[in-house]
N, C-alpha and C positions, 0 to 999 in steps of 0.2 A: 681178203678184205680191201687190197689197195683199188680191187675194179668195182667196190660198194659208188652208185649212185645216186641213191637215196636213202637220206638217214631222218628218223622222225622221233625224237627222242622228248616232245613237249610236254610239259610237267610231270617231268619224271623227275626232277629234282627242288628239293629245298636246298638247296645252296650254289654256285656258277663258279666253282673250279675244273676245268676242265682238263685232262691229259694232252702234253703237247704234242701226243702221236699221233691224233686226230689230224695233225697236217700231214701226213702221208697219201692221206685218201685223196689224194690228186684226181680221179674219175669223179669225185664227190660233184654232183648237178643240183640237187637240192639238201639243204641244211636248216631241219624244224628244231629250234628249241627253247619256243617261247613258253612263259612261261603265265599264268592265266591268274594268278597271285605274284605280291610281291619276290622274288627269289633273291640267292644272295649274291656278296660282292661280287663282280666279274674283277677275278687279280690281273689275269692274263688273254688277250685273244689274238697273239702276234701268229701261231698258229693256222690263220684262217688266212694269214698272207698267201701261203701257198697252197693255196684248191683254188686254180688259177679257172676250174673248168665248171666253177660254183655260178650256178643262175639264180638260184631262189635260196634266202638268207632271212628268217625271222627269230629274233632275238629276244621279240617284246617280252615285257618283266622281268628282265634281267637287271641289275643297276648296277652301271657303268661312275656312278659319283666318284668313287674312288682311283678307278681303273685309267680315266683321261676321255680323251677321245678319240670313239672307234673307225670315226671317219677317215682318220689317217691310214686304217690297215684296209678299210673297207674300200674305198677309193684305188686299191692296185688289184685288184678283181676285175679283169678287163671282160667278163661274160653274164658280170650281174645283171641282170635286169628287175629283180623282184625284194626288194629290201622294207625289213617291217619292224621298226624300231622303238616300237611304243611306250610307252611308262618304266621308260628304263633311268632314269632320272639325269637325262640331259640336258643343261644348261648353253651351251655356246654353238648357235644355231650356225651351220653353215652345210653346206652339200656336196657330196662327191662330184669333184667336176669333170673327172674323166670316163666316166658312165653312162648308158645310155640306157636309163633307169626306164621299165614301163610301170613300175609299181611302186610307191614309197609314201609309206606309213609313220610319219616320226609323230604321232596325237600321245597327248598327258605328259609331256616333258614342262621342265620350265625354263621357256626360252626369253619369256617375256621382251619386251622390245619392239619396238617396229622393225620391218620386215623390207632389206636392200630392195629397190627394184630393177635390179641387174643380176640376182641370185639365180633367176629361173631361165635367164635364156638360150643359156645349152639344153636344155631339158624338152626339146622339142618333140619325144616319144613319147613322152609321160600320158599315162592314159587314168591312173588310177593315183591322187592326192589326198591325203589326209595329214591336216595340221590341227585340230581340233584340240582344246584344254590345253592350249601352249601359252596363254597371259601375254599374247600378241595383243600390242596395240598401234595405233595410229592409225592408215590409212590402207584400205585393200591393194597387197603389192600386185606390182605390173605381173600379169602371165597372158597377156594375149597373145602369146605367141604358140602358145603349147595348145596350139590347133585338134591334137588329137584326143585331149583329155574327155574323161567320159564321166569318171566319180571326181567330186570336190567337194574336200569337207571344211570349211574355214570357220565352224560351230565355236560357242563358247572361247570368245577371245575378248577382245576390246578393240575391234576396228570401228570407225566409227567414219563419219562422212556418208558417202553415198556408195550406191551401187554401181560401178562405173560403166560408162556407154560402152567402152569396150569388149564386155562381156558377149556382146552383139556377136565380137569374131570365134565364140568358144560355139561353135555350129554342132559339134558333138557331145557336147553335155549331154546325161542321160540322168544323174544324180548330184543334186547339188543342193546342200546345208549349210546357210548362213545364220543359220538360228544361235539367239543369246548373244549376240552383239550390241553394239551401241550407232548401227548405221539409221541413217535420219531419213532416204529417199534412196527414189532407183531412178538413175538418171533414162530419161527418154520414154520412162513409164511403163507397170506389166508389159501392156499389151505388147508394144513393141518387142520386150525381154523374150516375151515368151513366143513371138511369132518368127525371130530371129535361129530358135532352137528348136529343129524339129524333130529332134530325138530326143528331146526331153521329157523323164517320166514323172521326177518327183524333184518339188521345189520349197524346202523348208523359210522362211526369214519369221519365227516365230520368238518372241520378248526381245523385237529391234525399239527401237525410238523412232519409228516411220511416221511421218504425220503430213508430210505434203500428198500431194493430187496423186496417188498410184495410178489407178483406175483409167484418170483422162486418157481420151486418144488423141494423139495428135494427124489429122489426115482421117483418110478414109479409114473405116475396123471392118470393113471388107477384104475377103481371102481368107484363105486357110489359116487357123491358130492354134496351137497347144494341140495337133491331132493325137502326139501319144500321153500327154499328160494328165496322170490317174492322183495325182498325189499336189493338193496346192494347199500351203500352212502358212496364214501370217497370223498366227492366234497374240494377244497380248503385244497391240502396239496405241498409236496415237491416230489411227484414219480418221476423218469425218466426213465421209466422203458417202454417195447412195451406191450399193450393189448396180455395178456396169451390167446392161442387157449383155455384153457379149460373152461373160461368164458361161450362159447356155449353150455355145458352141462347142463348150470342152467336153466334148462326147464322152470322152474314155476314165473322165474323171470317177474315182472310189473314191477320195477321202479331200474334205473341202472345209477347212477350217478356219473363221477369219471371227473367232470370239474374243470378247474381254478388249473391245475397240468402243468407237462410239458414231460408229455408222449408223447411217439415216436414210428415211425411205421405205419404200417397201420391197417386199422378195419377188425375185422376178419369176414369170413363171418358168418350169424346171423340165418341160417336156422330154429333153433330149437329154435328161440328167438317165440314164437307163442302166449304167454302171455305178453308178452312186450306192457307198453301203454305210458311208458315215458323213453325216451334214449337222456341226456345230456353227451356229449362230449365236450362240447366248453370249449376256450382258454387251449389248448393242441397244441400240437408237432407235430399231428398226420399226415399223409402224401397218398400218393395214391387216387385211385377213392371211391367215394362214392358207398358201396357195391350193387348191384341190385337185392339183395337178402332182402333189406330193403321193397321191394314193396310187398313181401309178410306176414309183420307184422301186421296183418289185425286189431287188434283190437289199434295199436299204434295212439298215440292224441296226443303227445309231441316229437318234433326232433331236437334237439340243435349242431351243428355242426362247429360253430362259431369260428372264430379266429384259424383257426387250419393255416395248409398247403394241406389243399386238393387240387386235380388238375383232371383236366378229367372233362369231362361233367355230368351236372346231370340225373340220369337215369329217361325214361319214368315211370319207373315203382313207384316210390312215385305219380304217379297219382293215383293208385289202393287205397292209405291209407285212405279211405273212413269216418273212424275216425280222422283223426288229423285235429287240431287245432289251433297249431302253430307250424310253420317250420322257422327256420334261420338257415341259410348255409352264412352269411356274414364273411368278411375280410378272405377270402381265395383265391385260384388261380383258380378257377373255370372256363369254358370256354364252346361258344359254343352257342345254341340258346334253348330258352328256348321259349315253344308255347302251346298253348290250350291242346298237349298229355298231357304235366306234371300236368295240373290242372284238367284230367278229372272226376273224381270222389271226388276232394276235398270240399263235400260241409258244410261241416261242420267247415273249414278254417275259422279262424279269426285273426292271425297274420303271415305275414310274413315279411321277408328279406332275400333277396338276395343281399346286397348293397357291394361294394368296389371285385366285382369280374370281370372277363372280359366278361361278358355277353351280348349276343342281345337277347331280348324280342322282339320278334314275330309273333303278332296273328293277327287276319282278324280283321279287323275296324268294323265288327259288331257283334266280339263273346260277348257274355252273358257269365260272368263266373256261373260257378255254386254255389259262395259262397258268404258270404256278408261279408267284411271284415272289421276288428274294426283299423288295423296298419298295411299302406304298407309304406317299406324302402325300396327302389330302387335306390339308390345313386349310379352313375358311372356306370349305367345300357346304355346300347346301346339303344333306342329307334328308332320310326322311327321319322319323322319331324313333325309330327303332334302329339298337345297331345291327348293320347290316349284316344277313349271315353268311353273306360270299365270304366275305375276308375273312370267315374263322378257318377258312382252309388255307389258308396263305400262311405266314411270309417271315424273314427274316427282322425287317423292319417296319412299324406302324404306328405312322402319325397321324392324327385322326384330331389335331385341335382344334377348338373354335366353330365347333358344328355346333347342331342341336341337339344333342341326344339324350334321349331322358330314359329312366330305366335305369335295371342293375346291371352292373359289367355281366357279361356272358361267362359262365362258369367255362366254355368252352376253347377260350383263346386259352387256356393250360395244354390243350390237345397241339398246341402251335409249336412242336419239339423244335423245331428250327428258330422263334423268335426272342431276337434279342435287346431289340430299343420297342418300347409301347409309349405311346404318347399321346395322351384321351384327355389332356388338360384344358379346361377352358368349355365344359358341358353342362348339361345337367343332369348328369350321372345320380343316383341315389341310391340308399342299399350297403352292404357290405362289400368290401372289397376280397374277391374269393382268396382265401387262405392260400389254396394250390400253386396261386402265382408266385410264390415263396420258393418252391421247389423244382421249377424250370431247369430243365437238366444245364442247357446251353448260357445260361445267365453267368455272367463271372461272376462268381462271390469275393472277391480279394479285391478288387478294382472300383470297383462303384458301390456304392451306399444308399438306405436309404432312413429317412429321420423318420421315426412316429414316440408320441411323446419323449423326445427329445433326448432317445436312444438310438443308437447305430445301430440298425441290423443289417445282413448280409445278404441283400436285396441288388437283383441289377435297379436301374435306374425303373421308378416306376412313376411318372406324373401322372399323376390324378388328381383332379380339384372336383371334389363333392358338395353338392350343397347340402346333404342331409344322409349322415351317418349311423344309422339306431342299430343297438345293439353295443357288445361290450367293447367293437373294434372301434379304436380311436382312428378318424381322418389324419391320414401319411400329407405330412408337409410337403409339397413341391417343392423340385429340385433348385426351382428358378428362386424360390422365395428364400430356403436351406443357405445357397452362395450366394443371392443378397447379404443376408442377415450375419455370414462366414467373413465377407468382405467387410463390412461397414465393422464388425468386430476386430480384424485386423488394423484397420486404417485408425481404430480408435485409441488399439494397445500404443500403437506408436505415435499416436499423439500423446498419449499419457507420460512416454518415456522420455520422449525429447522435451516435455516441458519440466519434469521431472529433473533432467540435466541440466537445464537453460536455468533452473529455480535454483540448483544445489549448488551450481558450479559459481555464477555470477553474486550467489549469497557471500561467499566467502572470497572469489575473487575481485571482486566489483568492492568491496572493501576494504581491501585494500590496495587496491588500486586509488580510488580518492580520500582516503583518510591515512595522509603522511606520518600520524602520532600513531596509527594505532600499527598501521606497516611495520614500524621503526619496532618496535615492540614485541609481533609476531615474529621476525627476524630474528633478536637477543635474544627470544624465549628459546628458535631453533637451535642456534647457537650453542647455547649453554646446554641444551638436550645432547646435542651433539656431542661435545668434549665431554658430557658426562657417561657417556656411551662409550668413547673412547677408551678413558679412563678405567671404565669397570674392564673391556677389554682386553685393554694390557694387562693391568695387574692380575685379572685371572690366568692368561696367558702363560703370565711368568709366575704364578704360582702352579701349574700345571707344567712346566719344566721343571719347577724345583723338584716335585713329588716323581718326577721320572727319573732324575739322575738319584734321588738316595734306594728308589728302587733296583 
């Protein structure tokens, strides 16, 4: 066993007492034994002083709180290079400084604090960084010097200021997550960051507090930029800024997310986007037609377009996108009809919306769509008067308010073994409501309710708003109208109660509070209740001793 090299022993225990024979394995090159759950105390790791010949050392989930700090043994390992220290519940941030660390992992500690900017400058090999969920705050420390560095995780902290010009000198970035911070701007702008880094693949700053000019170029936006980056995220900040044309250069880009901003303008066209397989835009600013250049994004699965100001009709050509999956284009000004071209090649389709636009949906009463779909949202969609019978082959989820539709509900959406939200409120439904939709397999009976004559049954959610119910079934209250009426009933008990108190309490305090004769009075009445309470006390008391000692 002393010529064992490699030992992998990772959640193999609920608890982190180890045998001190384990320092014997002096051959020992790698040491796995993190742990993938909380594990327990670490008493002892003086141990690990001697595997002098140890390179790779993961410890994560272990919790060191009691044990001290491991830094101290860890740091006389003159052959580490790969240390991974993760949620082991470290508090007193500081670093092996005689190592020549290519790997080091210390994310979900709590180190909180700002961060030396002299901690990282031996560290010149480091290639692989992760500080992430450490309650670091102040200001991104100095590491331009750690030239080689490839991963950087500085996620979920509290740094805040900017994104410093220096980042300029990290040329081998390949990964890097700044996301969930509080940083305000990137100094010198994208474009620059990103033209500065030409291994870079994927670059997070998503829920920062960005809001100056990213976008601007300063100088020419000619040359080469972003050739390998597939991944760019600044979803949930403060931009107002219009989508830069040079975004289209990022050839290699798959995933491009700059939603929940309040960017303006309109969408540039996407020709060279040809690796693109997920493009969120929504809730933004954004304005003009939806480009028809998007139809040739062949390999794209995800199109989020939502809550903007788009207007113009939508193009035939997102039929083509033969890959995607979900499409939402709602809460926009959209117009126009929309028909069997747009969904012809969608079969791979399992969510959409198009809801809250001025749309007529359009297609023959016996097209077959191509797709099976999990969530349609069609709210304030123009239909015809009939509902329509594509969808009774569908879906998981169907909302369908604020059309036109007259007629009885289709005895056939019960055939919908997969559906679990319906929502037909807001039509001109007439007729009974079919009994069957009572006994949907997939419906949770325990969690959702629903009211008709002002009994609980054990209905999923069912909104329906009928204008005309004949026959013995009473019209089901809607759910919106049900937590109205549930809400203003709460808000009323307690106004009841608190006035109820304010009435009962100041009745009797508030009187004696200003009437001195009647205070004085209320007082000598307690008084005397008192000692007469007293009184009865004792003497029963000690008539109750008496009868014990002649016993």
């Amino acid at each position: 066993m002393k010529q064992l090299r490699y030992l992998n022993l990772s959640n193999s225990f609920g608890f982190a007492t180890f045998p001190c024979e384990w320092g014997n394995l002096t051959q020992l090159q790698v040491l796995d034994l993190h742990s993938d759950y909380q594990g327990g105390d670490v008493d002892d790791i003086q141990w690990v002083s001697h595997l002098q010949a140890l390179k790779y050392l993961d410890m994560s989930g272990l919790n060191f709180t009691k044990y001290g700090d491991p830094m101290l043994v860890i740091n006389i390992l003159p052959s580490l290079s790969h240390l991974s220290l993760s949620y082991c519940g470290l508090y007193d941030f500081h670093l092996p400084t005689h190592l020549d660390l290519q790997y080091l992992d210390l994310s979900e500690n709590s180190f909180k604090g700002p961060i030396s900017s002299t901690i990282f400058q031996n560290m010149t090999s480091l290639e692989h960084l992760d500080l992430s969920r450490c309650f670091f705050k102040g200001p991104i420390p100095s590491i331009q010097n750690l030239t080689s560095l490839r991963h950087l995780d500085f996620s979920y902290n509290h740094f805040n200021s900017s994104v410093p010009r220096w980042f300029d000198n990290l040329r081998s970035l390949v990964n890097l997550n700044l996301e969930d911070n509080l940083l305000q701007t990137i100094e010198g702008g994208l474009f620059s960051f990103l033209r500065s880094k030409p291994f870079l693949e994927s670059l997070s700053l998503n829920d920062n507090k960005l809001c100056e000019e990213i976008f601007s170029v300063k100088g020419s936006s000619s040359g080469l930029i972003g050739k390998n980056i597939e991944r760019l995220e600044i979803r949930n900040n403060f931009l107002q800024e219009a989508l830069p044309d040079w975004l289209v250069h990022l050839k290699n880009l798959k995933t491009l997310d700059l939603s929940i901003n309040q960017l303006h303008g309109t969408i540039p066209s996407s020709h060279s986007w040809l690796c693109l397989e997920r493009l969120d835009l929504s809730y933004n600013e954004l304005t003009g037609n939806i480009p028809e250049a998007f139809g040739r994004l062949s390999v794209l699965s995800f199109l989020g377009l939502s809550n903007n100001l788009l207007n113009g009709t939508i193009p035939h050509s997102l039929g083509q996108l033969q890959d995607l999956y979900h499409l939402d284009l709602s809460a926009n000004s959209l117009r126009g009809i929309v028909s069997e071209i747009h969904f012809s090649n969608l079969s791979k389709l399992r969510y959409l919306d198009i809801s809250n636009n001025n749309i007529a949906f359009e297609v023959n009463p016996d097209w077959i769509p191509p797709f099976n779909l999990e969530s349609i949202r069609m709210m304030s969609c123009k239909f015809g008067m009939e509902f329509p019978r594509w969808i009774r082959s569908q879906v998981e989820v169907l909302r369908l308010r604020e059309n036109m539709f007259n007629g009885s509900i289709p005895s056939q959406l019960c055939s919908l073994s997969a559906l679990r939200i319906l929502d037909l409120a807001v039509n001109k439904l007439t007729g009974k409501i079919p009994s069957c939709l009572g006994y949907m397999e997939n419906w949770n009976r325990e969690n959702v309710e629903q009211v008709m004559k002002g009994i609980d049954l054990d209905y999923t959610t069912l909104d329906l708003q009928l204008m005309q119910c004949p026959g013995p079934e009473a019209p089901r209250v809607s759910r919106e109208d049900t937590d109205e009426e549930g809400k203003l009933e709460r808000v009323m008990f307690y106004i009841v109660i608190m006035l109820g108190f304010v009435i009962g309490f100041w009745g009797v305090i508030g009187v004696l509070v200003y009437k001195k004769n009647w205070r004085r009075v209320y007082f000598n009445y307690m008084d005397r209740k008192t000692d007469m309470v007293y009184v009865i006390v004792v003497v029963k008391a000690a008539e109750l001793r008496r009868r014990l000692r002649r016993a």
